[in-house]
C-alpha positions in Angstrom: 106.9 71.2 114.0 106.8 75.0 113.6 102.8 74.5 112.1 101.2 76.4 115.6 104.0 79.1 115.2 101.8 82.3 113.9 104.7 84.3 113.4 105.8 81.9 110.6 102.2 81.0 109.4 101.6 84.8 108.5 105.7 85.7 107.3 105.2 86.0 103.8 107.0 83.8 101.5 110.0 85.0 99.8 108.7 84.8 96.0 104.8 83.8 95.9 104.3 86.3 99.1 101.9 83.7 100.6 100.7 83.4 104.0 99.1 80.9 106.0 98.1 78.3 103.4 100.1 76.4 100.6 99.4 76.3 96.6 99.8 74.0 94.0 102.2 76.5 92.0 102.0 76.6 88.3 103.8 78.4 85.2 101.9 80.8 83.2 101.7 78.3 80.2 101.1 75.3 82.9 98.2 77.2 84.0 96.8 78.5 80.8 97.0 74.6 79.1 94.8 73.6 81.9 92.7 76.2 82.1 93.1 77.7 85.5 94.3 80.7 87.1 95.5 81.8 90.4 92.8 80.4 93.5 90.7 77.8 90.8 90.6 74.3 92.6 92.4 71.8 90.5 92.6 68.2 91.3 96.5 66.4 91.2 96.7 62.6 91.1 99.6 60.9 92.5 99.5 56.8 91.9 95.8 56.7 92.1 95.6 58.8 95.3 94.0 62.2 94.2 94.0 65.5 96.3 91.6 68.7 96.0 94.3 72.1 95.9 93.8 75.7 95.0 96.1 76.6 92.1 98.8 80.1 92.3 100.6 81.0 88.8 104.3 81.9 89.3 106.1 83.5 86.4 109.7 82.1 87.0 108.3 78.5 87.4 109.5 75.5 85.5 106.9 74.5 82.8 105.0 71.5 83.2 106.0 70.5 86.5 104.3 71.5 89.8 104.8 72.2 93.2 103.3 71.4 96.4 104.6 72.6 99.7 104.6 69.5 102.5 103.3 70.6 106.5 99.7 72.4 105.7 96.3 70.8 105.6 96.9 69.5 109.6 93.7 68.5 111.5 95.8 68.7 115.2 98.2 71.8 115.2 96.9 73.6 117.3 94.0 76.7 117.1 97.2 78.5 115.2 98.2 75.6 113.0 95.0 73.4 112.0 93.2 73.5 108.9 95.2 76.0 106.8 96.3 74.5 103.4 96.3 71.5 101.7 98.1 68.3 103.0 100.8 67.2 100.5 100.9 64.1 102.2 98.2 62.2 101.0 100.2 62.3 97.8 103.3 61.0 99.3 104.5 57.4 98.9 107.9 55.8 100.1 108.2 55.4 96.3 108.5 59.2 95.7 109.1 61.4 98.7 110.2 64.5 96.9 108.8 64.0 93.2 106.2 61.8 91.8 104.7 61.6 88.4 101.3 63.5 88.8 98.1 64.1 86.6 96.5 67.6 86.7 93.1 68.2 86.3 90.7 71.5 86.6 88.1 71.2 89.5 85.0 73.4 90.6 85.2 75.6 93.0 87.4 78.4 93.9 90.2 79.6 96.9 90.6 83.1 98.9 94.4 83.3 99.4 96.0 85.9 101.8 98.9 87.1 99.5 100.8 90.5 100.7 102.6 91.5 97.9 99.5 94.3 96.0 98.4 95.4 99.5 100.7 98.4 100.0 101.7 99.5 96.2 103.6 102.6 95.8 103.6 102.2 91.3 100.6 102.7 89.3 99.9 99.1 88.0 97.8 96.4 89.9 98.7 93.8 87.6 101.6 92.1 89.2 102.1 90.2 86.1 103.1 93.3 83.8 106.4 92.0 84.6 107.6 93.7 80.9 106.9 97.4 82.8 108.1 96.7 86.3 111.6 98.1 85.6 110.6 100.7 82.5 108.7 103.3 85.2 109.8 107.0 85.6 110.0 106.4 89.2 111.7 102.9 89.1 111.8 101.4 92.6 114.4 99.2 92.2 117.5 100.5 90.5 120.0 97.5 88.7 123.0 97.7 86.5 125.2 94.5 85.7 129.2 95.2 87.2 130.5 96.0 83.5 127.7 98.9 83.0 128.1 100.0 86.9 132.2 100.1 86.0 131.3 102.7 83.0 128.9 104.9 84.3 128.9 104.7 88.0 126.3 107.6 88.5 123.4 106.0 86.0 120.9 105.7 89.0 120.5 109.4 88.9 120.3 109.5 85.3 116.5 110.3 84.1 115.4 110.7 87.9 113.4 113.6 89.1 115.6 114.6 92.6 114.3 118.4 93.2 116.2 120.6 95.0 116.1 120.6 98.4 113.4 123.4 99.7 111.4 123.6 103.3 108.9 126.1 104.3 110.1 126.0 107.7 113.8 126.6 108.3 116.1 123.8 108.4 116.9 122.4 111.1 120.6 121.7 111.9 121.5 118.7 113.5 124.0 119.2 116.1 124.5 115.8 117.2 123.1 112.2 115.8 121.2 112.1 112.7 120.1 108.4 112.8 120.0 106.8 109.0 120.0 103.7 107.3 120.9 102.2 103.8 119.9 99.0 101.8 121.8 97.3 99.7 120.0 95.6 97.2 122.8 93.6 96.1 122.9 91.4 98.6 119.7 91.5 99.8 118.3 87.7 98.8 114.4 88.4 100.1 115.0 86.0 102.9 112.7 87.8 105.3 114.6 87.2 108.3 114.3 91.0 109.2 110.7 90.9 109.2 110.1 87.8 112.0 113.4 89.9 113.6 111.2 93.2 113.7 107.8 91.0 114.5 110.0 89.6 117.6 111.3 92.9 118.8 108.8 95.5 118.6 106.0 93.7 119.3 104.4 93.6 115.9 101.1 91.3 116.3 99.5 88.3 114.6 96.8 89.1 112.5 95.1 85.9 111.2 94.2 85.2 107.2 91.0 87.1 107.5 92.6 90.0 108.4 95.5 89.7 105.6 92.9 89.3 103.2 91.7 92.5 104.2 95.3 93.8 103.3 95.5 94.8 107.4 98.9 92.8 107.7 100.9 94.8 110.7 104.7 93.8 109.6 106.7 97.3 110.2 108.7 96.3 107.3 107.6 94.5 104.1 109.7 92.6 101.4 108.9 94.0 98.1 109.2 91.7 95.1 109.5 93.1 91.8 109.5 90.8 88.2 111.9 92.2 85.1 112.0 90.5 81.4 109.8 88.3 80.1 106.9 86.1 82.0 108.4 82.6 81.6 112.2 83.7 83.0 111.8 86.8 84.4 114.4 88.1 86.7 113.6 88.5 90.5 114.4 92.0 92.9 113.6 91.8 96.4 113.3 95.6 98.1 113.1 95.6 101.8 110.6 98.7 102.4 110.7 100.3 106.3 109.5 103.1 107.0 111.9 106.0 105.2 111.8 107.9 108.2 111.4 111.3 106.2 113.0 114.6 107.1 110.1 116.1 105.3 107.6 113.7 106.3 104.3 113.9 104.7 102.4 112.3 107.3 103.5 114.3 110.3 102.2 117.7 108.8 98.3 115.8 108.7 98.4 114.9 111.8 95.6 116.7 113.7 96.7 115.9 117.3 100.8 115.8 116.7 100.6 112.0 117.2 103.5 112.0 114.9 106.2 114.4 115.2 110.0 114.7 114.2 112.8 113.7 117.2 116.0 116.2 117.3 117.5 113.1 116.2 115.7 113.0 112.8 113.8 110.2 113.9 109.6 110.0 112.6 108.6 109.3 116.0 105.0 108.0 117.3 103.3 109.4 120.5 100.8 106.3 121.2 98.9 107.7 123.6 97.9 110.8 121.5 96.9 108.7 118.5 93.5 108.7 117.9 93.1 107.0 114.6 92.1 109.3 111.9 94.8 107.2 109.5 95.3 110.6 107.7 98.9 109.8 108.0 98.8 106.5 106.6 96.6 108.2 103.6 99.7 110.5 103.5 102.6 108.2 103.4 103.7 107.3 100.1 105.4 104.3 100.9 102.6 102.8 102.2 104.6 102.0 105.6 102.5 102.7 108.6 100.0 100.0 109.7 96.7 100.6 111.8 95.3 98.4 114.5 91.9 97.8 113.0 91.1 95.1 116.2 92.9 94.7 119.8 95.0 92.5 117.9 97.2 91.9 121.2 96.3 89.3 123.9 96.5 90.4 127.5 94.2 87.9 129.1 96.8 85.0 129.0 99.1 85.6 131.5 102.1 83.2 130.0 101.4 85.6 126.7 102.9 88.5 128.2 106.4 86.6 128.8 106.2 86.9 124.7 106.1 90.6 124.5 109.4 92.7 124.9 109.6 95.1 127.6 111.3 98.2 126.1 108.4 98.0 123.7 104.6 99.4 124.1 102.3 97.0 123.5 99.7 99.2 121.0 96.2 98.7 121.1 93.0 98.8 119.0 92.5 102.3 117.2 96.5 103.3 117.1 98.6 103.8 114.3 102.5 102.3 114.7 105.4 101.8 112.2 109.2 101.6 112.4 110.5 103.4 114.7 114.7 102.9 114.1 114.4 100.2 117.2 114.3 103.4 119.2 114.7 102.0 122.1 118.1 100.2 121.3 119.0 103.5 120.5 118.1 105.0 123.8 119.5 102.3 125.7 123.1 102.4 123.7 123.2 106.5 124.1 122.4 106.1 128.4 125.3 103.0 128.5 127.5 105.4 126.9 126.6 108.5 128.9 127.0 106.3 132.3 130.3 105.3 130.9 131.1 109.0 130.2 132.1 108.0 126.8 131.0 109.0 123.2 128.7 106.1 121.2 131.3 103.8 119.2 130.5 103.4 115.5 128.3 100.5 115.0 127.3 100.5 118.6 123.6 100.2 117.7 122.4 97.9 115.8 118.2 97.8 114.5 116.6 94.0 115.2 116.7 94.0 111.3 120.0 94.8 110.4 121.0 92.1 113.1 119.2 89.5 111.4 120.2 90.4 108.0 122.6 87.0 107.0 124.0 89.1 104.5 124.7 92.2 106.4 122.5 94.4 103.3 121.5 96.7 105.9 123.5 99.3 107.5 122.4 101.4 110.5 124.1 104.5 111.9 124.3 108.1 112.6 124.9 109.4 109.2 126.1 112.7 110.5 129.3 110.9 111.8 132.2 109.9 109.1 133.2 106.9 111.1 129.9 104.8 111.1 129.9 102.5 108.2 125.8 103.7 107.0 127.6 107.8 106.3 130.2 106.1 104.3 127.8 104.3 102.0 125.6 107.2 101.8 128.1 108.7 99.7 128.6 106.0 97.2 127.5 106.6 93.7 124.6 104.4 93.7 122.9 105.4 96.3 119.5 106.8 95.9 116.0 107.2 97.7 112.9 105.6 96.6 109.9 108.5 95.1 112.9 111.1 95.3 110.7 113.1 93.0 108.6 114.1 96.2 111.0 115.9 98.3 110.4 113.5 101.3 114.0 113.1 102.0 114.0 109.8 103.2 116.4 108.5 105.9 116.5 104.9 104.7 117.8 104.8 101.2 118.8 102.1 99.0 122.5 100.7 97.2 121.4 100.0 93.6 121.5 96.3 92.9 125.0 95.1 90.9 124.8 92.0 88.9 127.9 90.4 87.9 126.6 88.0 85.1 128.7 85.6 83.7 129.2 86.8 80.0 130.5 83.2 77.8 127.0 81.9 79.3 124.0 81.9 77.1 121.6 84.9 78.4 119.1 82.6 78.7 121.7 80.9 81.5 122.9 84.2 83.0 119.2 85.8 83.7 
């Protein structure tokens, strides 16, 4: 019932990072004893009814099984909904709803998927499926320990890293009031993406369509990275929520030929629309890949009902502007005005970004980091807290809680990865 929702249709999937069509997914040795890789055609046979889908290899996936996702392939969804995927349902009896006995066979013919996962890579491999290397970088960008290596050496995530000192050509700039900061915590974090339909909803982030995705020009201000560890037929998972860091030496503000983006007294990476004029030399800039770019006038505002979509604290951006995270800025600057019509101070945990209020599992944290009392300063100063490409000197805002893992040790590893 959710088929003409394009919000939905273009949020990626948690692990395959799929958008707007189903896949017949496959293991690695599924796959390679059929003789198909990710987008061949491959024809599955369900009690003599037989279906055309495109095939995507998952490490992590059960071997000789596969699976088909049911609510694509519709004719009458909608201009949103209709014709993306492949409908399941032709396969579906009252004799097998959920599982069936199926015969695989390799078809002709190949499948463009829109898959967002390679699109914005800040590590030097484009193979997603050196899953061996993932975790054995210099510059690792997700950080793990299991409880009983965390208990004896709390500090390891600084261990081997590259965090130079802290130097500025200009002088520093001393933050008398609010210096606005989040953290991550990758423990709890399950890749759920509830923060990205959360930010799409409040800022105004637009719907792009599959072409566009293809053409890796996805505009979701923050992205779930998925990472593999271990070996290609159990790997381990790590999901990475990536916003933008919100650097107090930002490298994309300094290319910036018309000071579209500047830094806020409140340490905030802010974006002057109106001053943009598309050169993208500060997406070039940014190494973590975080800022998006209106290729098209991706926004409708020839439908009048459309407009009751948009929220009203938020500019709607147009074709030729860059636009990122911004901190939900404006629930910022409407907490600090309630509090300075009250007379009052802002109250820790006051404020409150779109994504940290969707978060089921309350991994992200949002504050003034200058201030001991909001919750975001106090995790700052836990030992396992560290920024992602530290070796640059960007300084980011947004930093991440290294992800714990308390494994049960009388199981089997095979049972406990």
């Amino acid at each position: 019932r959710h088929a003409s929702n394009g919000w939905l249709q273009e949020l990626p999937k948690p692990i395959t990072k799929l958008v707007w069509d189903n896949a017949l997914i496959l293991s690695p040795r599924t796959a390679q004893a059929l003789g198909v890789t990710t987008e061949d055609m491959a024809e599955i046979e369900v009690s003599g009814r037989k279906l055309p889908v495109a095939v995507w290899v998952q490490p992590g996936h059960a071997d000789s099984c596969a699976t088909l996702h049911l609510g694509y392939g519709r004719r009458k969804a909608g201009p949103v909904g209709s014709g993306h995927g492949f409908d399941a349902y032709a396969l579906r009896s009252s004799g097998g709803l959920w599982t069936a006995p199926a015969v695989l066979r390799k078809a002709a013919g190949r499948f463009v998927f829109a898959n967002t996962q390679n699109h914005h890579l800040i590590e030097n491999s484009n193979d997603e499926f050196k899953v061996a290397t993932e975790q054995t970088r210099i510059r690792k960008p997700v950080l793990s320990a299991t409880a009983a290596e965390y208990a004896k050496n709390p500090h390891f995530v600084h261990e081997g890293r590259e965090e130079p000192e802290i130097t500025s050509f200009p002088k520093e700039w001393k933050y008398d009031h609010a210096a606005w900061g989040m953290t991550i915590d990758l423990s709890t974090c399950t890749g759920c993406v509830a923060c990205v339909t959360a930010c799409q909803a409040e800022n105004n982030v637009p719907v792009v369509g599959k072409d566009q995705v293809v053409r890796g020009r996805e505009m979701h201000w923050i992205r779930i990275d998925r990472y593999f560890e271990g070996d290609l037929d159990d790997p381990k998972l790590h999901n990475q929520p990536v916003p933008c860091m919100q650097c107090e030496q930002a490298p994309c503000e300094v290319v910036c030929p018309v000071a579209a983006t500047t830094h806020s007294q409140e340490g905030l990476n802010d974006m002057v629309y109106n001053r943009c004029v598309g050169t993208r030399y500060c997406s070039n800039n940014c190494p973590y890949k975080v800022r998006r770019f209106n290729f098209l006038r991706y926004s409708n505002h020839d439908v009048p009902v459309l407009k009751l979509l948009q929220n009203p604290d938020v500019t709607v951006r147009m074709r030729g502007v860059m636009e990122k995270c911004t901190y939900c800025v404006q629930r910022i600057n409407e907490a600090k005005i309630d509090a300075e019509v009250a007379r009052r101070k802002l109250r820790p945990g006051e404020i409150v970004t779109a994504c940290q209020q969707a978060c089921p599992t309350e991994a992200i944290t949002f504050g003034d980091q200058n201030d001991p009392e909001w919750d975001v300063s106090r995790r700052k100063l836990e030992p396992r807290n560290y920024a992602l490409l530290a070796d640059l000197n960007t300084r980011p805002r947004t930093t991440y809680l290294a992800k714990i893992t308390n494994p049960n040790p009388q199981l089997p590893a095979a049972e406990r990865s």
